[in-house]
C-alpha positions, 0 to 999 in steps of 0.5 A: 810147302811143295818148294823144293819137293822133288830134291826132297823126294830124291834126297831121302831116295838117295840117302837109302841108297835107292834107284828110280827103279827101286823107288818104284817098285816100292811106290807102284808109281812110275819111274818117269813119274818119279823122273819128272817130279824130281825134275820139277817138271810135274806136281804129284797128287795126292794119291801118288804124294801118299804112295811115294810118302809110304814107301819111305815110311813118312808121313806126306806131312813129313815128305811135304815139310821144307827142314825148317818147318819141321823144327818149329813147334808154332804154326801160324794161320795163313802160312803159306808153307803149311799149305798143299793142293792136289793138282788134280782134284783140287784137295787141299791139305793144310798142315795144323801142327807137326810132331815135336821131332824125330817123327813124334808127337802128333801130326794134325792136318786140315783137308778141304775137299771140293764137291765130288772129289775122291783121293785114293790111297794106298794101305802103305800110305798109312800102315805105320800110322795111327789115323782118326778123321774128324770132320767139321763141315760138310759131307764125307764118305770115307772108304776103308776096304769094303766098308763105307763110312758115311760121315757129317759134321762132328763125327770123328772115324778112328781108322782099322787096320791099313787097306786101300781107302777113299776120301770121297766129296759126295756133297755140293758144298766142300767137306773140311775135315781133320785128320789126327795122325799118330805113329805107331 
């Protein structure tokens, strides 16, 4: 999934007609970080994949797909470009089903989170969407502003209003979890 994700970063940076330095003004992340994934030369994580995907106003599934991948409405297990992972926490995110075209429909994701893990995110990560959290195993804490979420198998979250949110592993044993995304 992450073949060609820094020409991708800079192609939509090009087609709005937008610098390093405006891309990062947007993003709050750094020109020479932006520079080096454009390159090929470093891997973003999550937390800076969900910041540059909201500045852009997509989803991260949509800044992820490769263009034919986006066209299809079958996605088969075990797809390697379905498949993401965070090279820092070592979150991996793998994406069930994408909306049917022009960003609608729903877009459903599977995230494994390692024992101890935490990924951050932004509000403008998801401003424009509409987010429940499932969680099918494990243990999840999910931080949304002040408030703490303490999550087990089987319960599902709706997101509130977009504010600086945490997913954080706070078990021995992974966290799988899905998450529902809808535009709004």
């Amino acid at each position: 999934m992450t073949e060609g994700l820094g020409q991708k970063i800079r192609a939509e940076r090009d087609r709005r007609g937008w610098s390093l330095t405006d891309l990062a003004e947007r993003s709050a992340v750094s020109r020479a970080m932006i520079n080096r994934i454009e390159r090929g030369e470093s891997s973003p994580t999550a937390t800076v994949l969900g910041r540059l995907s909201g500045a852009f106003g997509l989803t991260m599934s949509e800044l992820l797909a490769a263009p034919a991948q986006a066209a299809t409405r079958l996605s088969r297990a075990g797809d390697p470009a379905r498949l993401w992972q965070d090279p820092e926490t070592g979150y991996l995110r793998e994406r069930i089903a994408a909306p049917a075209g022009e960003g609608r429909g729903l877009d459903i994701v599977r995230v494994t989170l390692p024992p101890g893990a935490r990924v951050d995110f932004p509000p403008e990560a998801y401003s424009f969407l509409m987010q429940s959290v499932w969680v099918l195993s494990g243990r999840l804490l999910f931080e949304e502003g002040e408030t703490r979420w303490q999550l087990g198998p089987d319960d599902c979250l709706t997101l509130g209003a977009p504010q600086r949110c945490a997913f954080v592993n706070p078990g021995q044993e992974a966290c799988v979890y899905a998450v529902v995304i809808a535009r709004v």
